[in-house]
C-alpha positions as CSV (number, residue, x, y, z in Angstrom):
1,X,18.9,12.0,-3.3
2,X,17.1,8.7,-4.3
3,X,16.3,6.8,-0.9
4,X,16.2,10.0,1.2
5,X,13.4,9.4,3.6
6,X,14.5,11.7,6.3
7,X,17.1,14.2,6.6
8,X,19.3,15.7,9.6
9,X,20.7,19.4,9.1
10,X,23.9,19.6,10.9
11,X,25.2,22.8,11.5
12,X,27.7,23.8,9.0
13,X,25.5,23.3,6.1
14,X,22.7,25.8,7.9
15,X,25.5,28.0,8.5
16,X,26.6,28.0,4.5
17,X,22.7,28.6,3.6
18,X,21.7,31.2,6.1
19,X,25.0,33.1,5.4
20,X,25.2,33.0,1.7
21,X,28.7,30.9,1.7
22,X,30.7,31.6,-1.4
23,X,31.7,28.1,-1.7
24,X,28.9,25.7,-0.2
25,X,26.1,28.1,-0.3
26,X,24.4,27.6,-3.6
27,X,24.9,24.1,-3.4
28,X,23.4,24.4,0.3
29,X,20.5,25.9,-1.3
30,X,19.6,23.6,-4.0
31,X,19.5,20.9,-1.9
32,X,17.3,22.2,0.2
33,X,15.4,23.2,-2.0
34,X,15.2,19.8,-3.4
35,X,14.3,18.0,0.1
36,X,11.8,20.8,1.1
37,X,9.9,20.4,-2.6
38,X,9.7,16.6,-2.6
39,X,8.3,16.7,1.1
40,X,11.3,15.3,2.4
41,X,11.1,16.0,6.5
42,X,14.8,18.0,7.5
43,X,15.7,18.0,11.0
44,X,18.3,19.6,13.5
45,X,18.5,20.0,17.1
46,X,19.1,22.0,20.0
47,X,23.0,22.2,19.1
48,X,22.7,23.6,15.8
49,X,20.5,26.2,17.1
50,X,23.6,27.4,19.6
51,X,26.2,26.5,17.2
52,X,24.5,29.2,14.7
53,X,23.5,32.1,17.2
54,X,26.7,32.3,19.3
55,X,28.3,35.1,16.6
56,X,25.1,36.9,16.1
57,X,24.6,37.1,20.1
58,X,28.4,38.2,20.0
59,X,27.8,40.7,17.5
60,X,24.4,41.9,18.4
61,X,22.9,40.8,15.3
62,X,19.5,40.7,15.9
63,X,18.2,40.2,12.0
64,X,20.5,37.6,11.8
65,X,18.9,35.8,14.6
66,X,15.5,36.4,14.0
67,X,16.5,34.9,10.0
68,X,17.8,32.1,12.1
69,X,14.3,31.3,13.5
70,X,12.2,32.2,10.6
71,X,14.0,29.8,8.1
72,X,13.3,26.9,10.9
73,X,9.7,28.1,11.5
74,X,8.8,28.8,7.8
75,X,10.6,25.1,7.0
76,X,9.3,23.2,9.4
77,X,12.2,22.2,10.5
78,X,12.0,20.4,14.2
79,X,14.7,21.2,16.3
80,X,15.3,17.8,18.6
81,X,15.8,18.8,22.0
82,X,18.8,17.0,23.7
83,X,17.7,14.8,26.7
84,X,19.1,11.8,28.5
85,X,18.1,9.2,25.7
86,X,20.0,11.3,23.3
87,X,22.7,11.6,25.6
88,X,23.2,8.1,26.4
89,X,23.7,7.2,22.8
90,X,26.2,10.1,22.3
91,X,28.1,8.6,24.8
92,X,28.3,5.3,23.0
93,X,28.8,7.1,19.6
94,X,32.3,8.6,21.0
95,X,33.4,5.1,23.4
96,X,33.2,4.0,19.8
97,X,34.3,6.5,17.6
98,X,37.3,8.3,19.9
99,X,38.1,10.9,17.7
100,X,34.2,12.4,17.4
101,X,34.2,15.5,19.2
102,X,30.9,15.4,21.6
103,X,28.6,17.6,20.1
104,X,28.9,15.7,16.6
105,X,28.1,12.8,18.7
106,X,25.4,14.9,20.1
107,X,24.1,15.5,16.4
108,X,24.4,12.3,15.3
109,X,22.7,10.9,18.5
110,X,19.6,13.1,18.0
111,X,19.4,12.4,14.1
112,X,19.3,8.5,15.3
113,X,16.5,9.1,17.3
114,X,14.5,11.0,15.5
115,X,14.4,8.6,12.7
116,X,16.9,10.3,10.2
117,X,18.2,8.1,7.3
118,X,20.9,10.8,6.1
119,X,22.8,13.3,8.1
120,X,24.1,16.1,6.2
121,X,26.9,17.7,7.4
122,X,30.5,18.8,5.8
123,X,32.4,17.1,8.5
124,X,34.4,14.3,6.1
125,X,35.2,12.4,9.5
126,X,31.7,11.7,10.3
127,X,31.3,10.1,7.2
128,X,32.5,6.7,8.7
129,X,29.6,6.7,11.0
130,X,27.6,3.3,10.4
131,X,24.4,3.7,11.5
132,X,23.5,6.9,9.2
133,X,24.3,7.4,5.7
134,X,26.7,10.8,6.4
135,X,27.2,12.6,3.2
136,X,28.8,16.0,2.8
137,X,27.7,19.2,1.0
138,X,30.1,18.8,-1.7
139,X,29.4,14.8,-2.1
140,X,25.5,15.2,-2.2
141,X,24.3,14.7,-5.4
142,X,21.5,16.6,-6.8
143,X,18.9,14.8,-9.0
144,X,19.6,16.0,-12.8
C-alpha cells in the first residue's frame, strides 16, 4: 500500500465487503480498513452505486440498501457522478482497450478524473490499464 495517495472502489470489491464474501471478504475488509485508518481518500461513482442495488431492489431488500448508503456516508466515500467529461474519456478508454466492457471504462474514466492513483477492482483484465495502477483484491498487499 506504500505510494497509495488515492484510491477508487470498483464494484466487486464493495460487493465482497458489504456482503461478507467467503473468499475476498476479509481481505476486502482489511484493506479498507487500512486506507480508511491512514486517511487515504477511497472513491466510487454513480455505477457502483447501481451495480450494488440492482439485487437488493430485485429482492426488496431494504436493510441491505440502506447498509449500502450508510457504509458510503459513514466512509466518506464520494460517489463521482458520470457526466460528459467522464464519458468522453470512457470512450477513448474502450477505442483503445476493445475488449473493456463500457462501464469498466466508465469506472476507470471517473477514477482518472477524480484524481485516483489506484483502482481497486478484481477484474484481472483491467490490470493492463496504463494510466492507473489496477490491482486486484487478491494481489493487494497489506502492510505487515
Amino acid at each position: 500500500m506504500t505510494g497509495v495517495k488515492k484510491v477508487f472502489l470498483d464494484t466487486a470489491p464493495l460487493i465482497y465487503f458489504l456482503d461478507e464474501d467467503e473468499h475476498f471478504g476479509d481481505k476486502t475488509r482489511a484493506i479498507l480498513e487500512a486506507l480508511f485508518s491512514k486517511g487515504i481518500p477511497v472513491v466510487s461513482s454513480t455505477i457502483t452505486c447501481m451495480e450494488f442495488l440492482v439485487y437488493p431492489y430485485r429482492t426488496h431488500n431494504q436493510q441491505k440498501i440502506d447498509v449500502f448508503y450508510e457504509f458510503v456516508n459513514e466512509c466518506g466515500i464520494e460517489l463521482m457522478p458520470i457526466g460528459s467529461m467522464i464519458a468522453a474519456m470512457a470512450a477513448e478508454i474502450r477505442a483503445k482497450y476493445r475488449d473493456f466492457k463500457a462501464m469498466d471504462a466508465l469506472q476507470l474514466a471517473a477514477a482518472v478524473c477524480t484524481g485516483c492513483d489506484t483502482f481497486l477492482t478484481n477484474d484481472r483484465q483491467l490490470r493492463q490499464y496504463e494510466d492507473l495502477n489496477c490491482i486486484t483484491v487478491a494481489d493487494w498487499l497489506l502492510d505487515s
